[in-house]
TIVO-2410 file (N, C-alpha, C; in nm, 3 decimals):
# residues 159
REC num residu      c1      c2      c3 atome chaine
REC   1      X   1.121   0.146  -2.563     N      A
REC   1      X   1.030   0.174  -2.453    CA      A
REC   1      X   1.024   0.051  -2.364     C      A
REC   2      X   1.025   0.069  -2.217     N      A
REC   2      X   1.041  -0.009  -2.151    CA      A
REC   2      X   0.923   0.001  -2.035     C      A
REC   3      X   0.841  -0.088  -2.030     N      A
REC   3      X   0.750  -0.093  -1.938    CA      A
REC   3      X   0.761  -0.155  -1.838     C      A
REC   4      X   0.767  -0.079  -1.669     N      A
REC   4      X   0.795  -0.157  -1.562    CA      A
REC   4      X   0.702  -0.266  -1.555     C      A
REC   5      X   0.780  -0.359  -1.470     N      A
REC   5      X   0.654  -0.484  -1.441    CA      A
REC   5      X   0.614  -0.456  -1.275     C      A
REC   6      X   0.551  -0.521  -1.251     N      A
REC   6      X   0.483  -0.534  -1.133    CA      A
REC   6      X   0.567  -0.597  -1.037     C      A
REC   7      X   0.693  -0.662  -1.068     N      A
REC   7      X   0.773  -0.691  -0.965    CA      A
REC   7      X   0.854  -0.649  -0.888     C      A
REC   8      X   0.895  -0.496  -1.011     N      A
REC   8      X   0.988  -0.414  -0.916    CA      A
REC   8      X   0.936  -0.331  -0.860     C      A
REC   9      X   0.819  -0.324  -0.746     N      A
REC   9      X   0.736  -0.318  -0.641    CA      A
REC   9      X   0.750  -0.377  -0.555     C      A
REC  10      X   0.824  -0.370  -0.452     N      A
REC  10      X   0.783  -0.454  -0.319    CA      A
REC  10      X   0.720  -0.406  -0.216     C      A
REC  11      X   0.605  -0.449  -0.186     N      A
REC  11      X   0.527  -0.417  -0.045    CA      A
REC  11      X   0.529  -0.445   0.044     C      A
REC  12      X   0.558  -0.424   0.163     N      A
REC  12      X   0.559  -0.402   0.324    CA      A
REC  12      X   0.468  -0.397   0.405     C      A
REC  13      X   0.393  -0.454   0.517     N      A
REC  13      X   0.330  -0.399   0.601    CA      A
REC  13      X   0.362  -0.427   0.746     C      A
REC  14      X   0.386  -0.330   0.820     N      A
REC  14      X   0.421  -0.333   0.960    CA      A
REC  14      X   0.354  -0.417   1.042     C      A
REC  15      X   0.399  -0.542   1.102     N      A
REC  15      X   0.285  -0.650   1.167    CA      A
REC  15      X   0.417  -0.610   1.311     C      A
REC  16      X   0.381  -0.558   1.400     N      A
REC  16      X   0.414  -0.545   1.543    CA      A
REC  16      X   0.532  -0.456   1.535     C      A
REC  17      X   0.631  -0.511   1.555     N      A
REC  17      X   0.767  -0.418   1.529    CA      A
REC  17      X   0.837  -0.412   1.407     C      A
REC  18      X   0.778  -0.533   1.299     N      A
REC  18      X   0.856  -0.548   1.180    CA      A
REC  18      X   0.785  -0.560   1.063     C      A
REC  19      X   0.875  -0.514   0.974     N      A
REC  19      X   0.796  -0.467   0.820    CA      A
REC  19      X   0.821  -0.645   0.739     C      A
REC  20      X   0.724  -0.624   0.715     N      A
REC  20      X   0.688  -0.828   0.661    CA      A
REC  20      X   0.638  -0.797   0.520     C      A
REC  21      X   0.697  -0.845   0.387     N      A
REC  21      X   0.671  -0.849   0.303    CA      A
REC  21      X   0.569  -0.929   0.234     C      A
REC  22      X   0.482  -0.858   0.113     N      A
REC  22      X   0.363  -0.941   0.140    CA      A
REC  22      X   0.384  -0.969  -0.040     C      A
REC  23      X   0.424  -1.103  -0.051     N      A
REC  23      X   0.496  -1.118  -0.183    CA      A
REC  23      X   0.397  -1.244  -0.169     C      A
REC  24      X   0.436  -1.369  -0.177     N      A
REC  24      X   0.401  -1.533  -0.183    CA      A
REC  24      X   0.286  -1.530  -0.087     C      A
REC  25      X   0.147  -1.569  -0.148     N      A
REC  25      X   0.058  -1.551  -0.121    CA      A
REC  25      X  -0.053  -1.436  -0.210     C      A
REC  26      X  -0.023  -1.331  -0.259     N      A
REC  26      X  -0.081  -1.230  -0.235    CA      A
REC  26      X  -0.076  -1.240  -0.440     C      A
REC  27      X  -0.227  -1.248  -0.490     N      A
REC  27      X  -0.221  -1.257  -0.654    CA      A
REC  27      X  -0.290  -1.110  -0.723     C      A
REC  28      X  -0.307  -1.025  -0.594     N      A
REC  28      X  -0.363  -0.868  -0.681    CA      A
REC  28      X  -0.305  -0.767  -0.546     C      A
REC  29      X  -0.241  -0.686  -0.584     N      A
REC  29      X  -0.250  -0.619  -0.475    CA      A
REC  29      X  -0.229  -0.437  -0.528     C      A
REC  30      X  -0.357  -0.378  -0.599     N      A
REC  30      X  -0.337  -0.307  -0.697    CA      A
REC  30      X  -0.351  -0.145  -0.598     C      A
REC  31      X  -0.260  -0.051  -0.674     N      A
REC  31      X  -0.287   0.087  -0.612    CA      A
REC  31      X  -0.391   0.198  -0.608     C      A
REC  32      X  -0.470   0.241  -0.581     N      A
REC  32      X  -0.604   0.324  -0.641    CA      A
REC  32      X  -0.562   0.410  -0.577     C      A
REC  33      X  -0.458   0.535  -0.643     N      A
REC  33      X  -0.447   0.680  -0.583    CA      A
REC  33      X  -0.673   0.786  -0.494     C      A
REC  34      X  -0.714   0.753  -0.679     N      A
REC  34      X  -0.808   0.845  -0.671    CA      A
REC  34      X  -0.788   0.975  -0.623     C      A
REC  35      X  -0.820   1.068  -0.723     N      A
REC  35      X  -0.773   1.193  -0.691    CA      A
REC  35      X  -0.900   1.232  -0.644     C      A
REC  36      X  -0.908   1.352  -0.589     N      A
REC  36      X  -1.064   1.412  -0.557    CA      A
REC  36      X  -1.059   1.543  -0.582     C      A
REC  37      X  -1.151   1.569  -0.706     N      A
REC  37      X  -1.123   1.725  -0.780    CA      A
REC  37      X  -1.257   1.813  -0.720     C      A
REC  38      X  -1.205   1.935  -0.727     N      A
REC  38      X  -1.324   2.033  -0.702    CA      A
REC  38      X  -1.324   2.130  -0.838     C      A
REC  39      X  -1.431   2.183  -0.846     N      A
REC  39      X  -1.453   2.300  -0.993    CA      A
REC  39      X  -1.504   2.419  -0.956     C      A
REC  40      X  -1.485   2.482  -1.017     N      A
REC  40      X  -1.572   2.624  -0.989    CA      A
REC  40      X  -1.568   2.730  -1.156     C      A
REC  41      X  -1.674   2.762  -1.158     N      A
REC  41      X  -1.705   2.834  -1.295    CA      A
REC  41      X  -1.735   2.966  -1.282     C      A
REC  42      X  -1.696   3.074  -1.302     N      A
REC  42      X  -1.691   3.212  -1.248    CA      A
REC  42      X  -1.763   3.276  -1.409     C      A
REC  43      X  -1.810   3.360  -1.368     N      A
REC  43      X  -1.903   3.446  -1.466    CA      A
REC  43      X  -1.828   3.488  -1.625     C      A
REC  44      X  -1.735   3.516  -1.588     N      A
REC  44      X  -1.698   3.564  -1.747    CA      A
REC  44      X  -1.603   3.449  -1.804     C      A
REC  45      X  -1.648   3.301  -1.808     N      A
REC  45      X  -1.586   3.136  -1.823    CA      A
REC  45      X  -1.697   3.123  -1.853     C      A
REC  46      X  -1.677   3.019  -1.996     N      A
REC  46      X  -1.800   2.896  -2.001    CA      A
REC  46      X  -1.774   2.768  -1.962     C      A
REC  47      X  -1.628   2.750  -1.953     N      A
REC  47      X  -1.572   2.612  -1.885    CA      A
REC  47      X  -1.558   2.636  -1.745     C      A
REC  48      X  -1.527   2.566  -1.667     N      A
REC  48      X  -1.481   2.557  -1.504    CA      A
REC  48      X  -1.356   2.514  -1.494     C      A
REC  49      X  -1.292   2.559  -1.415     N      A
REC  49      X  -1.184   2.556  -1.383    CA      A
REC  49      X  -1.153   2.470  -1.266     C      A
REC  50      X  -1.086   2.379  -1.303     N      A
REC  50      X  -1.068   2.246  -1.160    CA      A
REC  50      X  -0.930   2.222  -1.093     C      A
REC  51      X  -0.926   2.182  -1.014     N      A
REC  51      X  -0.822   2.120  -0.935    CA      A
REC  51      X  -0.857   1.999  -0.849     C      A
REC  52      X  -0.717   1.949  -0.798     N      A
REC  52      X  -0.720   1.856  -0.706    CA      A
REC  52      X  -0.691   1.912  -0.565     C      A
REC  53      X  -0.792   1.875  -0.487     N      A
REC  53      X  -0.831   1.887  -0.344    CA      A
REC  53      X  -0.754   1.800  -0.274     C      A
REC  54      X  -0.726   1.681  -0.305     N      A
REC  54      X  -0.690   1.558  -0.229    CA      A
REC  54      X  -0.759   1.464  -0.269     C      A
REC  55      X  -0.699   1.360  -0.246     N      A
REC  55      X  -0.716   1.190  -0.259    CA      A
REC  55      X  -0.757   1.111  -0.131     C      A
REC  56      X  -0.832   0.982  -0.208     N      A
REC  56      X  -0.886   0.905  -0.157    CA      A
REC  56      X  -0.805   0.758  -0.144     C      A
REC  57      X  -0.690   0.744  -0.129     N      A
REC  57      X  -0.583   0.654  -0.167    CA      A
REC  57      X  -0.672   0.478  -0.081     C      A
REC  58      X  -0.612   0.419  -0.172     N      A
REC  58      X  -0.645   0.245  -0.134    CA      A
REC  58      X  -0.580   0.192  -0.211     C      A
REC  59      X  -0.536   0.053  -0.173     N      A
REC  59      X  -0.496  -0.059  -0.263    CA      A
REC  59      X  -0.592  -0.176  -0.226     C      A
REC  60      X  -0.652  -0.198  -0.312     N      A
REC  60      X  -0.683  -0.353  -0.301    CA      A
REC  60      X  -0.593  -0.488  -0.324     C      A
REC  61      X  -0.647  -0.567  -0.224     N      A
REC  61      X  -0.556  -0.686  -0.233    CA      A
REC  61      X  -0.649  -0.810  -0.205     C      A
REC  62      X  -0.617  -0.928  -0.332     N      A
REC  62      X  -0.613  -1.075  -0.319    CA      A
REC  62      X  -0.507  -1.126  -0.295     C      A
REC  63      X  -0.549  -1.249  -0.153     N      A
REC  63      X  -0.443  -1.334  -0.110    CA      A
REC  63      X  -0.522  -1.488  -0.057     C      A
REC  64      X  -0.418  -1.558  -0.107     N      A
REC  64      X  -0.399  -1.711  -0.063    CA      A
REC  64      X  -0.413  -1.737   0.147     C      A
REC  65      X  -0.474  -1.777   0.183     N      A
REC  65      X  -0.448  -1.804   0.295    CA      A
REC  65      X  -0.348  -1.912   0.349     C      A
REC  66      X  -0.205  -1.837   0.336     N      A
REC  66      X  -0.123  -1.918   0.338    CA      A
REC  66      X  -0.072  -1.826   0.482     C      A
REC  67      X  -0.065  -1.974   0.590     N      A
REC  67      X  -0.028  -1.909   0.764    CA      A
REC  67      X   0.088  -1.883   0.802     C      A
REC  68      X   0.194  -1.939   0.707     N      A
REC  68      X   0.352  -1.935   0.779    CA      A
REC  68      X   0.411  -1.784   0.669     C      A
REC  69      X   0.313  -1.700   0.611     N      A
REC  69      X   0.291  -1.535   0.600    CA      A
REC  69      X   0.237  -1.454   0.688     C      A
REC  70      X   0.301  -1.385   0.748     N      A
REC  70      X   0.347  -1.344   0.862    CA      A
REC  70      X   0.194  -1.196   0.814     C      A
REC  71      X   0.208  -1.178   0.766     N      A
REC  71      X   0.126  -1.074   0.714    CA      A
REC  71      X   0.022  -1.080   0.656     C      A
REC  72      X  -0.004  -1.191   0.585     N      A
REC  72      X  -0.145  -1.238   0.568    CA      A
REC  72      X  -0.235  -1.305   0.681     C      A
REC  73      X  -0.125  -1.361   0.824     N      A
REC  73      X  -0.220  -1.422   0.911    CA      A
REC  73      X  -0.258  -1.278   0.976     C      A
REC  74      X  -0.203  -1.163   0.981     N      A
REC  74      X  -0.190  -1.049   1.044    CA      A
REC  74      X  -0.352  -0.990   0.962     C      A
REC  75      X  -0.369  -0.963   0.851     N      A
REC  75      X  -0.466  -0.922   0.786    CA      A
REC  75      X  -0.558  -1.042   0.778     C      A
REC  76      X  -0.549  -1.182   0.801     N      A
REC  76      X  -0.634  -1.223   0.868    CA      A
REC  76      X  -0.737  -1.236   0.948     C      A
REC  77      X  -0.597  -1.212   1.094     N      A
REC  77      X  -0.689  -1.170   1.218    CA      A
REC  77      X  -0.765  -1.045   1.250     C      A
REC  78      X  -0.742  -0.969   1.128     N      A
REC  78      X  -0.802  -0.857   1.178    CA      A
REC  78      X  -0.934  -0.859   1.087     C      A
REC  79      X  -0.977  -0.921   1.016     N      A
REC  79      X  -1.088  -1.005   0.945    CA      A
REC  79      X  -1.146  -1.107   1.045     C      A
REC  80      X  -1.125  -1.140   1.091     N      A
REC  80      X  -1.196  -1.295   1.152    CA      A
REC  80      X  -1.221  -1.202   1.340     C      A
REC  81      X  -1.165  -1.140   1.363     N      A
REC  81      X  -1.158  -1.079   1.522    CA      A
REC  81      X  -1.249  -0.944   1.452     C      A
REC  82      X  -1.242  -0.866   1.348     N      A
REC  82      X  -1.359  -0.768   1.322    CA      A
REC  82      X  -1.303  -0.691   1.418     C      A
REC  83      X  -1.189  -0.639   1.406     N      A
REC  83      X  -1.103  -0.536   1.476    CA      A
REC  83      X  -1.110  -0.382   1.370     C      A
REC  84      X  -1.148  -0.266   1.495     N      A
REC  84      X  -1.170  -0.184   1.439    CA      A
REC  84      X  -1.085  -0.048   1.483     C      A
REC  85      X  -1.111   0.097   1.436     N      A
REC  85      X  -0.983   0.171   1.492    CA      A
REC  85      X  -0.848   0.151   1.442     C      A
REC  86      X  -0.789   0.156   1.595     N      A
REC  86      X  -0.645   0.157   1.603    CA      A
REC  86      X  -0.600   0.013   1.586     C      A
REC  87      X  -0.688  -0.062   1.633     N      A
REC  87      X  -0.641  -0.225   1.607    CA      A
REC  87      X  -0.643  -0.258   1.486     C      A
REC  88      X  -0.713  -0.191   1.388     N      A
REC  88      X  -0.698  -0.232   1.220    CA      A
REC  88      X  -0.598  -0.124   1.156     C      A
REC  89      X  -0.521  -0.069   1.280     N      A
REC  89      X  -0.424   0.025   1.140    CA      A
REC  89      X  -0.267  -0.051   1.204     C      A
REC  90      X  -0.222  -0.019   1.042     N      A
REC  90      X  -0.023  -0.004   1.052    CA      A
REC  90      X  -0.004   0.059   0.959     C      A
REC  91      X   0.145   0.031   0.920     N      A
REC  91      X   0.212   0.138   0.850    CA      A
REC  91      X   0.224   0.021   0.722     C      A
REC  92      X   0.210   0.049   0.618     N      A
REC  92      X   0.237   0.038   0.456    CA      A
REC  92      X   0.352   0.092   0.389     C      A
REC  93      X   0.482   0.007   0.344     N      A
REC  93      X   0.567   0.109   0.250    CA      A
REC  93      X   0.536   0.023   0.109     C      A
REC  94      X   0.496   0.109   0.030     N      A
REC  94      X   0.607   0.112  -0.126    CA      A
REC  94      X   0.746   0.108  -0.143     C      A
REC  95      X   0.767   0.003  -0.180     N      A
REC  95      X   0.925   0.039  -0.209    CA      A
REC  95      X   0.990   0.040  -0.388     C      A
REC  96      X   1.015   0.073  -0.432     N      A
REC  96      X   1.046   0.070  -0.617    CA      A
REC  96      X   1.201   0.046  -0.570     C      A
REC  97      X   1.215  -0.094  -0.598     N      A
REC  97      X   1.331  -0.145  -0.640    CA      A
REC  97      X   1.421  -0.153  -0.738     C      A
REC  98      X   1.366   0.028  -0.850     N      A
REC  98      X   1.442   0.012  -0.984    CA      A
REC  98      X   1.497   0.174  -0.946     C      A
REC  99      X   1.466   0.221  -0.835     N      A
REC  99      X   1.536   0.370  -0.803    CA      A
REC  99      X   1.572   0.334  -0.695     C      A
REC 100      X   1.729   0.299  -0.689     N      A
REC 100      X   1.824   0.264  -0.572    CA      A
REC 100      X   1.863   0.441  -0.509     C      A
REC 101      X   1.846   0.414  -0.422     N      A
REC 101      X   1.948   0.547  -0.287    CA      A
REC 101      X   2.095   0.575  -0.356     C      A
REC 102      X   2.106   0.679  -0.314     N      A
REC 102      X   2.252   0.712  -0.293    CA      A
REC 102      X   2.355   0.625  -0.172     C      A
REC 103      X   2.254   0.622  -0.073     N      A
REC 103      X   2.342   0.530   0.035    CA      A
REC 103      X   2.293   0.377   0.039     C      A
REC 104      X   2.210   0.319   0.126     N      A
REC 104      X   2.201   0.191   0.057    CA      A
REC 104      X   2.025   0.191   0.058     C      A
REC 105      X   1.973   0.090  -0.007     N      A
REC 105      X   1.813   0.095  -0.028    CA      A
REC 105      X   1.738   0.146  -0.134     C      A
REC 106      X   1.628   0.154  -0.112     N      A
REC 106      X   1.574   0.233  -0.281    CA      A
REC 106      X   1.488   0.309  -0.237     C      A
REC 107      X   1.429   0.416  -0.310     N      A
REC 107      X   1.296   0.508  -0.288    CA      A
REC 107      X   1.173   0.410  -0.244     C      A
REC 108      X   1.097   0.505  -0.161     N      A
REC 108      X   1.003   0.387  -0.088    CA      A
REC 108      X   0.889   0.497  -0.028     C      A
REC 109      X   0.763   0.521  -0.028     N      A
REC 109      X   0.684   0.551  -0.022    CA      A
REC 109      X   0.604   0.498   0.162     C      A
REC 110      X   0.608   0.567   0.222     N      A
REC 110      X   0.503   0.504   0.351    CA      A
REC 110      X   0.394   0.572   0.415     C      A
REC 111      X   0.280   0.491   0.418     N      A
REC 111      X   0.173   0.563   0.454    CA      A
REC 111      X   0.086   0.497   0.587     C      A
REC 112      X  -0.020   0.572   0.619     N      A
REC 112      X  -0.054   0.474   0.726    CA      A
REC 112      X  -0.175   0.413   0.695     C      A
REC 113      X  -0.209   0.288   0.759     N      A
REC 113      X  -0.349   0.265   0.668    CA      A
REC 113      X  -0.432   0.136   0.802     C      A
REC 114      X  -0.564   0.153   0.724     N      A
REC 114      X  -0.661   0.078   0.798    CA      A
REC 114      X  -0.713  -0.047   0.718     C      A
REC 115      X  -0.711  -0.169   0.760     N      A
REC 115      X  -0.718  -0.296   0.674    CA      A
REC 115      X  -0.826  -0.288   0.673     C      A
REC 116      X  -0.879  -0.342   0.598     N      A
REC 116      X  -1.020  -0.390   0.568    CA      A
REC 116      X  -1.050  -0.496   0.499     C      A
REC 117      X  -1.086  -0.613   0.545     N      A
REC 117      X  -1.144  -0.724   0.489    CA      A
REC 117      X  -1.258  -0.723   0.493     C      A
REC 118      X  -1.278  -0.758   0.365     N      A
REC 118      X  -1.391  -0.801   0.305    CA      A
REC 118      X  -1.456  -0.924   0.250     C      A
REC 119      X  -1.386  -1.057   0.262     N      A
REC 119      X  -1.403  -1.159   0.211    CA      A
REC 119      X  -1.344  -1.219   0.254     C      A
REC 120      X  -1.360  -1.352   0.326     N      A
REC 120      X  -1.270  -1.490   0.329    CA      A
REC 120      X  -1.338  -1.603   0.188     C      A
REC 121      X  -1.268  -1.643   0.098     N      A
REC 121      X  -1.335  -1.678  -0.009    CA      A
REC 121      X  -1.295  -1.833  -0.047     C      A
REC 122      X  -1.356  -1.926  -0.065     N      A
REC 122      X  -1.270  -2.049  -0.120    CA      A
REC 122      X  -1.302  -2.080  -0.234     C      A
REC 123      X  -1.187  -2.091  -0.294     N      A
REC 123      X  -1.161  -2.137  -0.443    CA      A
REC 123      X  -1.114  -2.283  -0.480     C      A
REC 124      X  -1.220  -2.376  -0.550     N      A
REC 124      X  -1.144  -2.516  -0.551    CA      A
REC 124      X  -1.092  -2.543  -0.421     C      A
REC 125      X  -1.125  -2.522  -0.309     N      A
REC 125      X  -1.124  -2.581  -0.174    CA      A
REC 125      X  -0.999  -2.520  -0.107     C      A
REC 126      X  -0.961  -2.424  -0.178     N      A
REC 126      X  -0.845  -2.272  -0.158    CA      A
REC 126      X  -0.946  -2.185  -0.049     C      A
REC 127      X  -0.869  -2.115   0.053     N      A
REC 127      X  -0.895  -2.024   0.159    CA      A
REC 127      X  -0.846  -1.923   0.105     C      A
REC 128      X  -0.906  -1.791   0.019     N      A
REC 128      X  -0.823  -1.657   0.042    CA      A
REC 128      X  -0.913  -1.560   0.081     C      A
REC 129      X  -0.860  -1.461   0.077     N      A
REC 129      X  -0.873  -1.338   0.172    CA      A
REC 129      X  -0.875  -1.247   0.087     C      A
REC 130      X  -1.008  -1.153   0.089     N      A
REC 130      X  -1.006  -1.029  -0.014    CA      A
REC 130      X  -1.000  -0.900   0.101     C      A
REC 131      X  -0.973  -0.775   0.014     N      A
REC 131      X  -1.025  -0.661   0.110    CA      A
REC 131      X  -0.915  -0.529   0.053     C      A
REC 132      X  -0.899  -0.462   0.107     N      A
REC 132      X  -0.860  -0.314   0.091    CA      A
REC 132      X  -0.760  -0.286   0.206     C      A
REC 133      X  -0.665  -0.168   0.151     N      A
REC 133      X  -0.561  -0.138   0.277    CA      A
REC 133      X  -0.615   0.015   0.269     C      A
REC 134      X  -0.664   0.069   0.366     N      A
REC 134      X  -0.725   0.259   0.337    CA      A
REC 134      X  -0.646   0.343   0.359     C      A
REC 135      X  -0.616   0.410   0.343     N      A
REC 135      X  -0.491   0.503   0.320    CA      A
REC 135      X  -0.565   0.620   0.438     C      A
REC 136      X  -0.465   0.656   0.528     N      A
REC 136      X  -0.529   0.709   0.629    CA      A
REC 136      X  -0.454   0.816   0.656     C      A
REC 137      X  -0.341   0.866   0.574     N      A
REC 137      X  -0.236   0.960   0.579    CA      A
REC 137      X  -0.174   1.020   0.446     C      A
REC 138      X  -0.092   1.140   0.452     N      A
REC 138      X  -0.044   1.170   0.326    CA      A
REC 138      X   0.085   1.070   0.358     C      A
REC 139      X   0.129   1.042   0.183     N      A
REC 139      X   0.218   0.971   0.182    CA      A
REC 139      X   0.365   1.024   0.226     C      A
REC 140      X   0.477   0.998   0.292     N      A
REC 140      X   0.583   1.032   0.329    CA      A
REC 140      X   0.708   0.936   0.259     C      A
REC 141      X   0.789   1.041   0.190     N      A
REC 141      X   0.871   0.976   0.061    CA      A
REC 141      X   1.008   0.950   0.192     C      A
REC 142      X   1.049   0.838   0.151     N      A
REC 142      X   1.168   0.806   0.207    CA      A
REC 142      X   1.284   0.693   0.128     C      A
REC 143      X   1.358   0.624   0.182     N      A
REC 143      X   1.463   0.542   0.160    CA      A
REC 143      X   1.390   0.396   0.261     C      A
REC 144      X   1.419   0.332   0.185     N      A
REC 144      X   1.407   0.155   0.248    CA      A
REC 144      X   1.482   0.080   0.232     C      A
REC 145      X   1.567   0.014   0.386     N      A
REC 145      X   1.652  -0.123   0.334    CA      A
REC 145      X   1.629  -0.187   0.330     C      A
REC 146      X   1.602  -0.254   0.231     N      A
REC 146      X   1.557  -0.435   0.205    CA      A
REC 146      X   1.616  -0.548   0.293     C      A
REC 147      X   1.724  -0.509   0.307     N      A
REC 147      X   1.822  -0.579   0.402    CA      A
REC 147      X   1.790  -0.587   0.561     C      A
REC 148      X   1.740  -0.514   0.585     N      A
REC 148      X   1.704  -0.480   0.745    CA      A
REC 148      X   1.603  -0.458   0.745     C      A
REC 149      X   1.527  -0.407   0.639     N      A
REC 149      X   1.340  -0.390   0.630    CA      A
REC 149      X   1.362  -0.236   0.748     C      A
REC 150      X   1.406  -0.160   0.689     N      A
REC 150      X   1.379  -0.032   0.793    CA      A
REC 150      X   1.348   0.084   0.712     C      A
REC 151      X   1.258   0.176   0.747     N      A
REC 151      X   1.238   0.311   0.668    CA      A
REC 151      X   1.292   0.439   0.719     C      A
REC 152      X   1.334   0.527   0.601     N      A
REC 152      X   1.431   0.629   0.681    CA      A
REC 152      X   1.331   0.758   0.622     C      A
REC 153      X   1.282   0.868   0.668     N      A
REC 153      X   1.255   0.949   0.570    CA      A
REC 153      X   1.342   1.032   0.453     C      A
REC 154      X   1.336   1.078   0.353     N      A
REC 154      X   1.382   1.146   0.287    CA      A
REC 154      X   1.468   1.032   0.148     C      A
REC 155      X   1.470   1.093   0.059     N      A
REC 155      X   1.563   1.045  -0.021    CA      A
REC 155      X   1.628   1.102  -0.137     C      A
REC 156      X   1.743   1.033  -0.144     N      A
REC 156      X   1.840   1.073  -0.237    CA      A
REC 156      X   1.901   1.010  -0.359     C      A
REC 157      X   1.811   1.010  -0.495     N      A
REC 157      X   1.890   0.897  -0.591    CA      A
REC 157      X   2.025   0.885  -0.648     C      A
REC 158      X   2.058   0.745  -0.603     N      A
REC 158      X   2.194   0.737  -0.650    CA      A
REC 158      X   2.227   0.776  -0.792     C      A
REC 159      X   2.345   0.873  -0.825     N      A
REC 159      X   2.417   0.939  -0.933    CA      A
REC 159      X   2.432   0.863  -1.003     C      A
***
């Protein structure tokens, strides 16, 4: 049995025209699908019968305030300027770097999302940055090149 680690994850977030990886710097940056169930119990049932309605998707993230990260000064400024709307959203990919494409890249997940900071924090005289990425869309499965940092929709695992 083999348990993935947390590295073959790489995360992305769109800062202007380009997808900037948010690796060095960044010491939690965890996924919270949250599902959101509904029930209903009909007369001749003593249990209820449930499903999922939809999700409440977020990741939280701790980071280092480190400036020559292109993506942490980005989720920065949108903490310190208290930018709201359209000025606090981009695009987010998942990428799983252990399910390569058929053509080049790996399966990669992209959604759209709204930053949210919540904390500028200092630690031992350390600057970091807490807060949430909100998931503001259903997720759209695609292909990602690491190489070029570009997202394609759809994908196909290599044979």
């Amino acid at each position: 049995m083999s348990i993935r680690k947390r590295k073959i994850q790489a995360n992305y977030l769109k800062v202007k025209e380009n997808f900037e990886l948010l690796g060095t710097g960044f010491t939690e940056l965890n996924e919270t699908p949250t599902a959101k169930p509904t029930s209903k119990r009909y007369i001749n049932q003593s249990s209820s019968s449930q499903s999922i309605t939809g999700y409440e998707w977020s990741t939280a993230f701790n980071a280092d305030q480190i400036s020559s990260e292109i993506a942490i000064e980005h989720i920065r400024n949108v903490g310190e300027m208290q930018k709201t709307g359209i000025d606090a959203e981009t695009e987010y990919v998942i990428v799983d770097l252990d399910k390569p494409a058929e053509t080049v890249g790996f399966r990669a997940r992209k959604l759209r999302v709204a930053i949210a900071v919540e904390s500028f924090e200092a630690t031992e005289g350390d600057l970091g940055i807490t807060g949430s990425l909100l998931g503001l869309s259903d997720p759209v499965e695609g292909t990602f090149d690491t190489t070029k940092k570009t997202f394609t929709e759809g994908f196909t695992p290599k044979a």
